[in-house]
N, C-alpha and C positions, 0 to 999 in steps of 0.2 A: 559491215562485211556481207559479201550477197550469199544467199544459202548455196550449196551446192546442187548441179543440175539432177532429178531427178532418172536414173536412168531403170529405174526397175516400178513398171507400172503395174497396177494390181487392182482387182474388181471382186467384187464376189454375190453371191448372192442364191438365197433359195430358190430352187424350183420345182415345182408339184408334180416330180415324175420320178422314177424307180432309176438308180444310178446306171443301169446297163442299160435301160433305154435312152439317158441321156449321151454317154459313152458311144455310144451307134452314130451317133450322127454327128460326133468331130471324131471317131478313130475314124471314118469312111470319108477321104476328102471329096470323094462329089456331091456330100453333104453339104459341105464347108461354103461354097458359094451360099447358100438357102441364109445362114445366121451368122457373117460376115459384117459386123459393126461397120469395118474401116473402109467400106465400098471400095474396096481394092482387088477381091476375087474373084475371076469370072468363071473359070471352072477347071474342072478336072477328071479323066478318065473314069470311068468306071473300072471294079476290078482290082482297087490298091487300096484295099482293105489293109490296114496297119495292124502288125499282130506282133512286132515285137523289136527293141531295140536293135538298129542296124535297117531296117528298113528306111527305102526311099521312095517318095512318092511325088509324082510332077502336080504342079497346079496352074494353069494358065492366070494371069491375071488380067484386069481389067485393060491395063495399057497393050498387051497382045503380047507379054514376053512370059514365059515360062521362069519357074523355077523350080528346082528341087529341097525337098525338105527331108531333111535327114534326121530320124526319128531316134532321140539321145536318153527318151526315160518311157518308160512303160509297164504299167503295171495294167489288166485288164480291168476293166469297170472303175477304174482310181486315179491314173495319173498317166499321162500323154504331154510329150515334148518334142520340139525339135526343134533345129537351124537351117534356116534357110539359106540356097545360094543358088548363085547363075547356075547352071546347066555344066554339069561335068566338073566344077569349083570347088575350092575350098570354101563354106560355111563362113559367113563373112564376120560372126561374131555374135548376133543377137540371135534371143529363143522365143519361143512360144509354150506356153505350159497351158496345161486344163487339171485341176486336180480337182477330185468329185470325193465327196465325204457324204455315204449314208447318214439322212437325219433319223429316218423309218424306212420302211418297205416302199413308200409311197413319193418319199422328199428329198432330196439331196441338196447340200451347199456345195456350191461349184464356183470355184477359185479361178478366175482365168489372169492368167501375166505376161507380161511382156519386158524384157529382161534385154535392154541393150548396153551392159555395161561392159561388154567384149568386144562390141564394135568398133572394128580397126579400118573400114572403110569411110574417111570423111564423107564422101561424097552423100554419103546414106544418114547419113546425121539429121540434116533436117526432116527427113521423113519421120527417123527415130523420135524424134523430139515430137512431129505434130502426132504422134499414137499416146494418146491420151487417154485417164480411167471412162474419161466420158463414151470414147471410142470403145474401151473394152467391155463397158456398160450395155453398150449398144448389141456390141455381138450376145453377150446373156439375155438382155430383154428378146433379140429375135429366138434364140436356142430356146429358151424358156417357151413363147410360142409355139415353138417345133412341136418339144418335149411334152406339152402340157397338150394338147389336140386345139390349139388355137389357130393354127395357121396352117 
């Protein structure tokens, strides 16, 4: 029997920086391009700073289309989420989460996931499928760069 498909992807990993200074640079999406694993962002206004559930914020992508991302968990310096959708849309089903857990003053374990198990547009499925931990790996190793004064 084949296992079932995987639809809630997950990464984690420490990084040598104080949870508010990692927190700055995925609540701020013109961050977001900078530590972007999935080479899929290309940018986003300045100015949409995310401060609290209900918030939405544009981000251009790679391809040249916009979307909006509607911010569904927030807790300051701890936990950031949202759903993305076309422009003006219902949220087509999958999230993005960031949860940052103080290790000390200095270290944080930062949880990032990708949760497409809402996902009601096929069409988006194969994309869903190819965002992998390796992918979300990717976005923590650049963040971690950011966060730690490497890059």
């Amino acid at each position: 029997m084949d296992e079932p498909e995987a639809q809630v992807v997950r990464a984690s990993r420490t990084i040598d920086a104080g949870a508010d200074v990692i927190f700055e640079l995925v609540a701020d999406p013109a961050n977001q391009p900078r530590w972007d694993g999935n080479a899929n962002l290309a940018e986003a206004a300045p100015g949409q700073r995310v401060r609290a559930v209900g918030d939405v914020f544009v981000m251009t992508l790679t391809r040249g289309t916009d979307r909006d991302n509607h911010v569904v968990e927030f807790e300051e310096a701890r936990r950031i989420a949202w759903t993305p959708s076309d422009p003006g849309a219902t949220p087509a089903g999958h999230l993005w989460r960031w949860e940052l857990e103080p290790v000390d003053p200095s270290r944080t374990l930062v949880t990032h996931t990708y949760d497409w198990s809402r996902l009601t547009d096929e069409a988006r499925f194969a994309r869903a499928r190819a965002t992998t931990a390796e992918n979300l790996e990717a976005s923590l190793d650049r963040l971690a760069a950011l966060a730690e004064g490497r890059s």
